[in-house]
N, C-alpha and C positions, 0 to 999 in steps of 0.2 A: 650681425655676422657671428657665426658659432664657430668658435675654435679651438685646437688642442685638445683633443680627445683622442688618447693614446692605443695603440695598434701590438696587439701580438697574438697572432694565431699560426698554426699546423697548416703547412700547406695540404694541400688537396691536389694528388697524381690521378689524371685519366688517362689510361692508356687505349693510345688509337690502332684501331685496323685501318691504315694507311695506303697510298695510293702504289699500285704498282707500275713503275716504271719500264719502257722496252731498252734494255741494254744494246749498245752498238752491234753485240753479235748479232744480235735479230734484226737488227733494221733492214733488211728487205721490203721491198716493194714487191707485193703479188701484181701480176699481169696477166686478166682474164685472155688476153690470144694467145696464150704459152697453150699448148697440147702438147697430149702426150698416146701413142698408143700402147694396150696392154692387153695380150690372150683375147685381140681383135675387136677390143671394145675403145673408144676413146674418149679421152680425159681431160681437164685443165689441171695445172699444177697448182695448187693454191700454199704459200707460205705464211702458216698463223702467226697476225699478229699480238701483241701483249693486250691480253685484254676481250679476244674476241671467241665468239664461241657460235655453235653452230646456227642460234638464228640470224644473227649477221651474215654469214658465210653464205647461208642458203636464198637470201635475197637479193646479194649479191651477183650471183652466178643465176639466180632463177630455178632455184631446186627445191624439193621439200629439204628437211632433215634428216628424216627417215634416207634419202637415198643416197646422202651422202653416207650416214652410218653405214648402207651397205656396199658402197664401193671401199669401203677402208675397214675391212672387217676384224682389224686386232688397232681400231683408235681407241678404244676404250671408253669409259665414260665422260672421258673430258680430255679439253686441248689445251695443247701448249704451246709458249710463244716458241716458234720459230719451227716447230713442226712440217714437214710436208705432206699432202692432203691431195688424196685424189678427188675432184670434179668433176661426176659424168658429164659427157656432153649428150643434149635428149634434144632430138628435131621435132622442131616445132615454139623449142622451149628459149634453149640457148645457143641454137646453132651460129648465130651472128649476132653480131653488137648491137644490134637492133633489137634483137628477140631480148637479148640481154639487159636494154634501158625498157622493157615495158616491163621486168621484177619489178618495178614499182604499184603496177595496178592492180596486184594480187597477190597477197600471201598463199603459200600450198601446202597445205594441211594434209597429213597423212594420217586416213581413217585406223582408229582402235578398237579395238574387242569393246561393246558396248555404247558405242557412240554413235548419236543418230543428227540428221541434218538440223534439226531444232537445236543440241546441244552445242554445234557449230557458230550457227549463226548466233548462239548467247556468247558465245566463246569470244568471237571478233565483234560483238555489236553492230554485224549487220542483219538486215531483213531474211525471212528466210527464202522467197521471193529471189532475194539477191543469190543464194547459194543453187538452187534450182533452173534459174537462168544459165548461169556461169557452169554448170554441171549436168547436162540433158542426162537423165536415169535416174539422177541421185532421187526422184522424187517417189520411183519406185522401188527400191535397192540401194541401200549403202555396203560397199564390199570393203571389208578389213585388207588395209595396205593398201588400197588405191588413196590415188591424191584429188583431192577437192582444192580447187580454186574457189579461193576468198577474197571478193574485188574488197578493195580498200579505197576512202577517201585519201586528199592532198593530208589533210587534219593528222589521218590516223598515220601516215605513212612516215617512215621516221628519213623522210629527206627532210631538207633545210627548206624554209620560209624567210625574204629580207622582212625584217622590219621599219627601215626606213633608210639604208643606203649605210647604215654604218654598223648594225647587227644582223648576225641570222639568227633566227628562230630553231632550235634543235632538240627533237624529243629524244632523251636517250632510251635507247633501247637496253635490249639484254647482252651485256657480251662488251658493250662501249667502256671506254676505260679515256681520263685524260689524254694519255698519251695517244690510244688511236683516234679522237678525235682529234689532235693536235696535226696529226699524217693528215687524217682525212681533209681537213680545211685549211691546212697549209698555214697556220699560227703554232705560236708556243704556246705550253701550256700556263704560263705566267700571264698571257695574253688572258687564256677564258677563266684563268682565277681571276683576274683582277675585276673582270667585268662579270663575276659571279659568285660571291662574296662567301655565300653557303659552301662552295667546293672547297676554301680552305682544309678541310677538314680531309679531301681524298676521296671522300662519298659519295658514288653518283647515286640519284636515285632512279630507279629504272620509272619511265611517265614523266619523270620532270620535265621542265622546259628549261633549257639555257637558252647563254647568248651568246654568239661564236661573233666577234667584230672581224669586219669585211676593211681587207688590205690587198689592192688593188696589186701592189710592187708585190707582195707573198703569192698574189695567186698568178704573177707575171711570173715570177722564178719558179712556181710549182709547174707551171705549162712548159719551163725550160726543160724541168728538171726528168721530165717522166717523158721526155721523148731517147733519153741514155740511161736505159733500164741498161742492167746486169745482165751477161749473156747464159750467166750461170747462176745454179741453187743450192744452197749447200743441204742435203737431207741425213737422213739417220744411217742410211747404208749404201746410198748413190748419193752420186751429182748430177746434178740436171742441166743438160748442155743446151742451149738453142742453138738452133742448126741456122747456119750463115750461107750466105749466097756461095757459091764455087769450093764450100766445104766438101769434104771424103772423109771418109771413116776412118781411113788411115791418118789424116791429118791431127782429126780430132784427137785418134791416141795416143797422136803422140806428144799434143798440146796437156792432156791429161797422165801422160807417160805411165799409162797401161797399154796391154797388149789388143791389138784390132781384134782377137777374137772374144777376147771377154766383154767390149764392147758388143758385139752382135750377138753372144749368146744372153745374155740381158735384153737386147731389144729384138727380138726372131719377127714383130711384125712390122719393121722396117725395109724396102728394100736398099740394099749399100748402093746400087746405081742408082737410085732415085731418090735424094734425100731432100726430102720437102722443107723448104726454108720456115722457118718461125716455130716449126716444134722440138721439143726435146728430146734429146739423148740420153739416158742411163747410163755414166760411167759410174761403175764398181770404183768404192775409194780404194786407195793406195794402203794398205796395212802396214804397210814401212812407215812409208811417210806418217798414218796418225798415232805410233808407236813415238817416233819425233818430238810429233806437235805434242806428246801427252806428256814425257819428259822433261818437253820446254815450260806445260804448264804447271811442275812441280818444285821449280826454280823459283826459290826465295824472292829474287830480284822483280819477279809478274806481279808480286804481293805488295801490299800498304801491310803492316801489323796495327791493329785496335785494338786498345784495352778498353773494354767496356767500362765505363763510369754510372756512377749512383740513378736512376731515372732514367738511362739511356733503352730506349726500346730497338729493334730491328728497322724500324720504319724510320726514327730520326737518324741511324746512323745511315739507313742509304741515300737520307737526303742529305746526308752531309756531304758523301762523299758520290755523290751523282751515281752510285748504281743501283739497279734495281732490288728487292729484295732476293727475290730468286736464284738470281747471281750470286747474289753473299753465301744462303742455303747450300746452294750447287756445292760449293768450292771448300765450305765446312762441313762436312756431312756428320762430323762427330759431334758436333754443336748441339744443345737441347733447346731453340731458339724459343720455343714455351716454359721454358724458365731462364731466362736470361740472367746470368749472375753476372755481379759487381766484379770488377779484376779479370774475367776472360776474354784471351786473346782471339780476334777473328782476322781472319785472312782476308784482306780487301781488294779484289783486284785493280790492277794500275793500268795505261792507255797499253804497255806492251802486252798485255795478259791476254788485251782483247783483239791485238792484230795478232797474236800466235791463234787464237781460238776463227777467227773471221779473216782470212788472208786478203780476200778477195779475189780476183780472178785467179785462178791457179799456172798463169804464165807469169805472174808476178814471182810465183815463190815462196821464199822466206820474205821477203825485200817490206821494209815497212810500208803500212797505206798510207798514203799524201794524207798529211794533219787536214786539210781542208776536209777530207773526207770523212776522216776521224772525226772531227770537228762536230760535222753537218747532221751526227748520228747520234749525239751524246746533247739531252734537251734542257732548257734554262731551267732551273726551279725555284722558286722563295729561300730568300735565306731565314729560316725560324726559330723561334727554340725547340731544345729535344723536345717539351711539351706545349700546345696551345696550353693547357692546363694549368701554367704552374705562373704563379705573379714574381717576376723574376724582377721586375720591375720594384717590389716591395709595397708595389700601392697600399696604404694603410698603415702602415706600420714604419719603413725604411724612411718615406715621404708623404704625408697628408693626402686621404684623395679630395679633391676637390669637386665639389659638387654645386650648382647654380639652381636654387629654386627659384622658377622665373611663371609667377602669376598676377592674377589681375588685384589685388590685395583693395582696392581703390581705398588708399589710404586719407586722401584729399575728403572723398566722403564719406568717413567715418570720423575724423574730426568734425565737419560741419555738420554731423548728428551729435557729437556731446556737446556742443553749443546751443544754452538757450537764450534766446530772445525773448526781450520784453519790451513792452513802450511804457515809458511812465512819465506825464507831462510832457507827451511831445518828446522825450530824451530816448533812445532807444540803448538799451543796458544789455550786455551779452555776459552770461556767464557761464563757466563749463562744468559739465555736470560734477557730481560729486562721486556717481556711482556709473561711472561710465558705458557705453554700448556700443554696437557695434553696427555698419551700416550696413542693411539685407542683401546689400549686392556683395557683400567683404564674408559673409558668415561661411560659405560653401569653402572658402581658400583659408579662411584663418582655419576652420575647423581639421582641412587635410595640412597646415602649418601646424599645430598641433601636435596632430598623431607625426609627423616627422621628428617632432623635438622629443616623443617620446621614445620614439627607433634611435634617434642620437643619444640618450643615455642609456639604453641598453647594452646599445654597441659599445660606450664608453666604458662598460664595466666588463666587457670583452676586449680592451684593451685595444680598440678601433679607434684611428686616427681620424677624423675626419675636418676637412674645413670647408664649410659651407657658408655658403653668400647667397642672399635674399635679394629680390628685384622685384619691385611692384611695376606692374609693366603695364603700360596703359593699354587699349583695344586698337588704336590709332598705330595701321601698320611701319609708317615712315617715323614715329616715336621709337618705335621697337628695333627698327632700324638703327639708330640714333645711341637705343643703348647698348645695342652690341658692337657699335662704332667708337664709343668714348670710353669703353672698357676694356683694353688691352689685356684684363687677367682673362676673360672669358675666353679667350683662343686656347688657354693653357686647361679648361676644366676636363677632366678625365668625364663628366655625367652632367647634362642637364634635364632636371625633374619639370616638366613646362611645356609649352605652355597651357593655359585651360581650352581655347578655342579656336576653333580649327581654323578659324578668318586668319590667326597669329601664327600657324604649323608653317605656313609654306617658310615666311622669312626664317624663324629658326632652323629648320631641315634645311635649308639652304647652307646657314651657317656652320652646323651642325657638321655636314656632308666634307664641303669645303676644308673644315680643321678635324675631321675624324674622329668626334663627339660623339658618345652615346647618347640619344635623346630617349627619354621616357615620357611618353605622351596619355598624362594619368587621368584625366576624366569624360574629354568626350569620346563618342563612339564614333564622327567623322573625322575620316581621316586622308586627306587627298594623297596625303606622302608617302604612306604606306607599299605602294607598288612600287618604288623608284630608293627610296635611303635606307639601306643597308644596316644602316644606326641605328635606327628607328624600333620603340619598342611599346606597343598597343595593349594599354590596360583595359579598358572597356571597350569589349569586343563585340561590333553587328553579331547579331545571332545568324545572319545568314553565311556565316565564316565558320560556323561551326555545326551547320545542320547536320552534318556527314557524322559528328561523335553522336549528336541524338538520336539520328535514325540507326547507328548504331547499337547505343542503349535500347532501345523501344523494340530493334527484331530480336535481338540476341533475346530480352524477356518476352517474347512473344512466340519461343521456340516449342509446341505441345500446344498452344493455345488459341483460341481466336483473338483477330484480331484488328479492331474496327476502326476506319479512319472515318470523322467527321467532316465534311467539307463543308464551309460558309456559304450562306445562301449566295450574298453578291461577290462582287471582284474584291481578291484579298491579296493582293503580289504576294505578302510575306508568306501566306498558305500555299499558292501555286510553287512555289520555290520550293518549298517544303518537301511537299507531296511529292516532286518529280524526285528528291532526294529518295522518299521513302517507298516509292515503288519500285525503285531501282535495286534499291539494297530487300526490299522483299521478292523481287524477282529471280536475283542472283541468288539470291539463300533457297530458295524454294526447289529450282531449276538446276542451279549448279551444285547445289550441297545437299540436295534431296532432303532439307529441314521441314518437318510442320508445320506449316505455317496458315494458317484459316484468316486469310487475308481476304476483309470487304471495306467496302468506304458507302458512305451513304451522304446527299448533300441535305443538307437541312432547307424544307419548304416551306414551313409555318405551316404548313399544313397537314394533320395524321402524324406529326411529327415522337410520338410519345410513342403508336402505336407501332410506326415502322419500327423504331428504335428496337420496341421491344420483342419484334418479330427476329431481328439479326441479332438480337443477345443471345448466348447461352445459358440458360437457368443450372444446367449438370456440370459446366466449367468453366472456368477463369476466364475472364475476358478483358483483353488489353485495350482502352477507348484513347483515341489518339486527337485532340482539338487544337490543331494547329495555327491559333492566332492569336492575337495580342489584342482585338478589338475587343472592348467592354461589353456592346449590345448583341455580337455572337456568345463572348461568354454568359454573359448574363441571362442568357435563354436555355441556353445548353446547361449549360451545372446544375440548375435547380432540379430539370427533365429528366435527368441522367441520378439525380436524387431519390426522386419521389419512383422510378425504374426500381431503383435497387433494394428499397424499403418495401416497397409496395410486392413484387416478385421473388426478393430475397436471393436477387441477382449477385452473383459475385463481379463488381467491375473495380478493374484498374485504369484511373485516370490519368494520362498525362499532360500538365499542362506546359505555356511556355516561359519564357523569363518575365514578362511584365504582369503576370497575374499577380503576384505580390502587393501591387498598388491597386486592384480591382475592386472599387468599395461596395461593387454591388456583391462581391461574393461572400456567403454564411460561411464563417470557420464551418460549422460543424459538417455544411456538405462536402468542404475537404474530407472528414476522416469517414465519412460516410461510403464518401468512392474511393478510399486508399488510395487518396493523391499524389503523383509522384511530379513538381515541380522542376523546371531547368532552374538554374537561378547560378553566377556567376562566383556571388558573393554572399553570405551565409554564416551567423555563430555557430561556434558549439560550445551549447551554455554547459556539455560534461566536461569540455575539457579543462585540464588545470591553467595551462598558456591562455585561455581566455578568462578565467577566472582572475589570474593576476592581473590580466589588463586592464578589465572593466574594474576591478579595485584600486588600479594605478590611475585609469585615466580618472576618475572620482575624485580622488584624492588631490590631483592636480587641476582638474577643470569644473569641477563642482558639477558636473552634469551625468548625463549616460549616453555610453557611446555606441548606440545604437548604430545599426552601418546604414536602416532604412529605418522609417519610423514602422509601429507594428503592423504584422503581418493584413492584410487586405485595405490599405487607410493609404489616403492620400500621402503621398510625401511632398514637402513646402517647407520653404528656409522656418516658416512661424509656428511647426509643428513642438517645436520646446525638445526635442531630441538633438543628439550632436548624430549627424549622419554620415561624416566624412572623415572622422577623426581616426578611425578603423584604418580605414582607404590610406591616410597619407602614413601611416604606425608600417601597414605589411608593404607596401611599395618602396619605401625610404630603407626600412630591414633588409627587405629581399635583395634589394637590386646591390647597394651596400656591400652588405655581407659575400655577395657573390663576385663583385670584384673583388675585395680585400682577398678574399681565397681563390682565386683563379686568376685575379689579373685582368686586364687591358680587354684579354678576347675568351673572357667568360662565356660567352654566347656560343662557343665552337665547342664548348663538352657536353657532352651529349649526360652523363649521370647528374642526377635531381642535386639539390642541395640538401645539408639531414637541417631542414629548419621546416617549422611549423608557421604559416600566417596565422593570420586569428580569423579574416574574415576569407581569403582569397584562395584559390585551389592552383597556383599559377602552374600552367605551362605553356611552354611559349613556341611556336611554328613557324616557319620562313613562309612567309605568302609567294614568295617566288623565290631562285637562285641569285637573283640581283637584289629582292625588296627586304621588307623590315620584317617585325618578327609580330604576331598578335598572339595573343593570349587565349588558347583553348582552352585553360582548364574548368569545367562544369562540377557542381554538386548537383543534386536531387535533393530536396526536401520531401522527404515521405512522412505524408500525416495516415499514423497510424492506433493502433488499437491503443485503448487508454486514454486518448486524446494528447498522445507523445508525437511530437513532431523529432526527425533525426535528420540530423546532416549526412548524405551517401555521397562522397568524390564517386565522380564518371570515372573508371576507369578505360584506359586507350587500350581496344582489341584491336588483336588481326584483323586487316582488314576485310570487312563480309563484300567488299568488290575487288574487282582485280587493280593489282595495282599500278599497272601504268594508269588509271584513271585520275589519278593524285600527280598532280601538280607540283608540289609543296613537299619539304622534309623536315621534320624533327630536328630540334636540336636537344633542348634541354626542359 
């Protein structure tokens, strides 16, 4: 056990773009049977909620966009929460609730200057087939401003899917915010944070998937609740009345205490003797009265006073005080909330601010709204600190973090390798060695034990507190059980670094989960936990979790160029996975971004194989060769070919290969630098840097070896190759993860800016595989062997995405 290694660093502020909240003035509920008629055309009244914007609105009601823009012709570029919104109503489309629940089997796409049915159907990812069916002409004529119907799958459609009786499945769209999700499915929003671990943060990602948990008693009181809508809408220059059974126009005004003819001159395509029940009325507001209401709301007494404090952002102070940020905005206008200074007072609105501003029905009055009411409109949040960001907690420094290395050490059989046996006269004589050794199953963990103890005196000289406990854990699942049963410190560890194999993950994740443990799971690449523990954090990462940053890298240089996929003669899953990645992001760039791209693939036959090759080359310019698999006897055919091509014709080719060629012993360094190799690879020196120079002379110094992360370049790697392979691996994982709590805290995983530290061998960064699961590690280098016979380490850097982004699953954090 290593202890007492003292803690003092600078904290690290991230400041968040935060979730915006619908303040009680806005909580209305729109109701698609509200109508409304205007200058003889008729309408639904729709009330924007917090959060929503026209492509929600328009699937809704079953409209494009475009024509809602044109019924509302001073909405401007964007909506606001509590806004009133006219609705055409179009027959055929949305005339009945009927026509209204089949918006799900078609988005309606309003044609633009330059846009042809091929460009459509790339748009939505359907057939083009499918747009030509759904649209009888379009196949001769696309006319600018008519509407194309785009059928959509269950998949694509952003309604809900159960998952198994206790979650729904929900793709967020564009426009979705917590809170209207929270309306829509009838939960708080504490509900789908808690079961979606990533949204702490506020951030939806438009394509993600959450998980909305199904309450049976929430969705009984939401069927209560929406059969006593509001008869009334509060708008920007009317109210909007619904008309009641045995209502008169005189009634109404005098319920709204304006005069009957200002009523009727506002509404002329109404008749007074026939007033059709469930549509709306336009009363003109009372200008007295909101001269009142404006009075009331400059009354000191409506107000909380805030003095802003050191750190405090806009977003923590509305979660402190449950309103929205908006709201704060609205009511400060002299406020610079983009530079938020230390000591300024904001104005907070209090429960009376928001019944003068929302009366409620206008027969009420002044009169306050029943608290339940109040209550029902104002939503649960986290109690947090002003920052995820900030270790308030002191972890490192105030109190030790605690950290559990829990691997397979097989310490039993590493003793019974420095014992030698002898027989002499029948006596058998044990002695232990002199120059001790280590047993080949113990080499891979002592070696990343190691590089850990070298991260613990680095950190110590940064004045990092750290207490760390060692566990040699047997492979035996009910042993492992056993030790986290007879261990009562391990429920308190802030991080456990463990364990090696994944037969061991599930019982730790379990534990892990259970007491809200960070697990780091540092060397294999199975991982069954990954989908489901939130803790959880994947250093060696399946390459097929990251084909989307390579195919990334490989168009974006392939932009001006050709650009040739290989495909293996026989079945390669890891290549088919690949390819479908990479024809995708070649087809969106090509199609939707009008990029050059001289996209071919060619499969390998053993046969004319040299001469095809060199028919699809280009001898006059660059060409990008793309060998997507990790098998020895495709590479081993392909590189030499793709050699004596280049040599022989004086072909310019760029090679890319994938992460396992490094161990390929059939490959000739020199055909690397021949084909300007460009390597994926995880992990990777950089023998210019000086932070690597220090370490390979530290770790020497202390382990008399060299610390190699793999043994060299194209050679097998094996515990017997005489390199330390691992001792790299346990130096930046033990740093990294360290260091990033000491300065951030408990939920370091929710700030999104990098840390300013350098690995020596690792490019980390880290991705949520889902809104509920763990985090794996995308970051890639390139090894590019080039001219001089210099090899250089190139970090992948993360681009805009080259597809659309609801396609992405997954969000960034750090």
């Amino acid at each position: 056990m290593i202890r007492n290694l003292l803690v003092k660093s600078a904290y690290l502020l991230i400041i968040f773009t935060g979730m915006s909240f619908l303040s009680p003035v806005h909580a209305q509920d729109s109701n698609p049977g509200r109508r409304i008629v205007i200058e003889g055309k008729e309408y639904f009244i729709h009330v924007v909620e917090q959060g929503q914007g026209f492509y929600t609105i328009a699937r809704q009601y079953n409209v494009s966009q475009q024509e809602i823009v044109d019924a509302n012709p001073r909405i401007g570029d964007g909506l606001k929460s509590g806004q009133v919104i006219r609705i055409p109503v179009i027959k055929g489309r949305n005339t009945s609730r009927n026509e209204i629940e089949k918006s799900g089997d078609y988005i309606l796409h309003t044609v633009e200057k330059g846009q042809t049915a091929w460009y459509i159907s790339r748009k939505y990812d359907v057939s083009l087939e499918d747009i030509y069916d759904h649209n009888p002409g379009t196949k001769q004529q696309l006319i600018v401003g008519s509407i194309i119907k785009v059928p959509v799958t269950k998949s694509e459609s952003p309604e809900i899917e159960t998952d198994n009786g206790t979650f729904r499945s929900h793709k967020v769209q564009p426009g979705d915010s917590l809170y209207s999700l929270s309306r829509r499915f009838n939960v708080t929003v504490d509900d789908i944070v808690d079961n979606n671990p990533a949204l702490k943060t506020g951030v939806l990602t438009v394509g993600s998937i959450i998980r909305i948990p199904v309450s049976k008693e929430k969705m009984a009181q939401a069927m209560a609740s929406d059969s006593s809508q509001p008869s009334s809408i509060q708008g920007e220059q009317y109210i909007y009345h619904e008309i009641e059974a045995g209502q008169t126009l005189y009634s109404i005004s005098r319920q709204y205490q304006v005069d009957v003819k200002e009523v009727q001159n506002v509404n002329p395509d109404i008749d007074p003797n026939e007033l059709p029940q469930g549509y709306m009325l336009r009363i003109p507001r009372s200008k007295k009265k909101e001269n009142v209401n404006q009075q009331k709301a400059d009354k000191t007494d409506l107000f909380d006073i805030h003095r802003v404090r050191r750190k405090e952002t806009l977003f923590s102070i509305s979660r402190r005080y449950n309103v929205d940020m908006e709201t704060i905005r609205k009511v400060n206008p002299d406020v610079d909330f983009s530079n938020l200074r230390r000591g300024s007072e904001l104005k907070i609105p209090n429960d009376q601010w928001f019944v003068q501003q929302y009366p409620g029905r206008s027969t009420q009055g002044d009169k306050e709204e029943p608290s339940e009411i109040r209550d029902s409109r104002r939503i649960s949040t986290h109690e947090m600190s002003d920052s995820l960001c900030i270790n308030y907690e002191g972890i490192g420094h105030n109190r030790p973090m605690k950290v559990a290395l829990m691997l397979p050490f097989a310490l039993n059989e590493t003793e019974e390798a420095n014992i030698i046996q002898k027989v002499e006269n029948g006596d058998t004589i044990k002695t232990v060695r002199s120059d001790r050794i280590i047993a080949r199953q113990s080499t891979v963990f002592t070696e990343f034990y190691e590089g850990v103890l070298l991260a613990l005196d680095d950190l110590k000289k940064q004045n990092v507190h750290v207490d760390l406990s060692v566990y040699d854990i047997s492979p035996d699942s009910e042993a492992l059980e056993q030790v986290l049963k007879i261990n009562p410190e391990l429920k308190d560890m802030d991080m456990i670094i463990g364990p090696a194999r994944s037969n061991d993950l599930s019982v730790v994740s379990d534990f892990a989960v259970k007491n809200q443990i960070k697990v780091i799971y540092p060397l294999s690449n199975v991982n069954p936990e990954l989908a489901d523990n939130p803790y959880i954090f994947q250093i060696n990462t399946p390459d097929t979790l990251v084909f989307d940053r390579m195919t990334n890298e490989i168009v974006n240089q392939a932009e001006g160029y050709n650009l040739l996929s290989i495909i293996p003669a026989g079945e390669d899953e890891y290549a088919a996975m690949f390819f479908e990645e990479l024809r995708k992001k070649v087809f969106f760039n090509q199609f939707a971004l009008n990029k050059d791209i001289n996209y071919r693939e060619y499969r390998i036959s053993g046969k004319e194989d040299q001469t095809n090759l060199e028919a699809l080359l280009d001898p006059l310019k660059k060409n990008i060769v793309v060998v997507p698999t990790n098998e020895e006897v495709t590479i081993s055919k392909i590189v030499p070919t793709l050699a004596g091509i280049s040599k022989k014709r004086k072909i310019n080719i760029s090679l890319f290969g994938m992460t396992e060629w490094l161990r390929a012993q059939s490959i000739e360094p020199e055909d690397m630098f021949t084909l300007n190799a460009q390597l994926f690879t995880f992990f990777a020196f950089d023998y210019e840097s000086s932070e690597t120079e220090r370490f390979i002379e530290k770790y020497r110094r202390w382990y008399h070896t060299e610390p190699h992360a793999v043994s060299s370049y194209f050679q097998n790697s094996s515990s017997s190759s005489g390199y330390s392979r691992y001792g790299a691996w346990g130096y930046d994982v033990a740093y990294y993860f360290m260091l990033s709590m000491k300065q951030r805290g408990a939920n370091f995983e929710y700030c999104p800016e990098p840390l300013d530290l350098h690995p020596v061998q690792f490019n980390f960064s880290f991705k949520r595989v889902s809104n509920w699961g763990g985090f794996y590690n995308q970051g890639l280098f390139l090894l590019k062997f080039g001219p001089g016979y210099e090899v250089k380490r190139v970090p992948v850097i993360s681009l805009n995405p080259m597809v659309p982004v609801h396609q992405d699953n997954s969000s960034d954090i750090f």
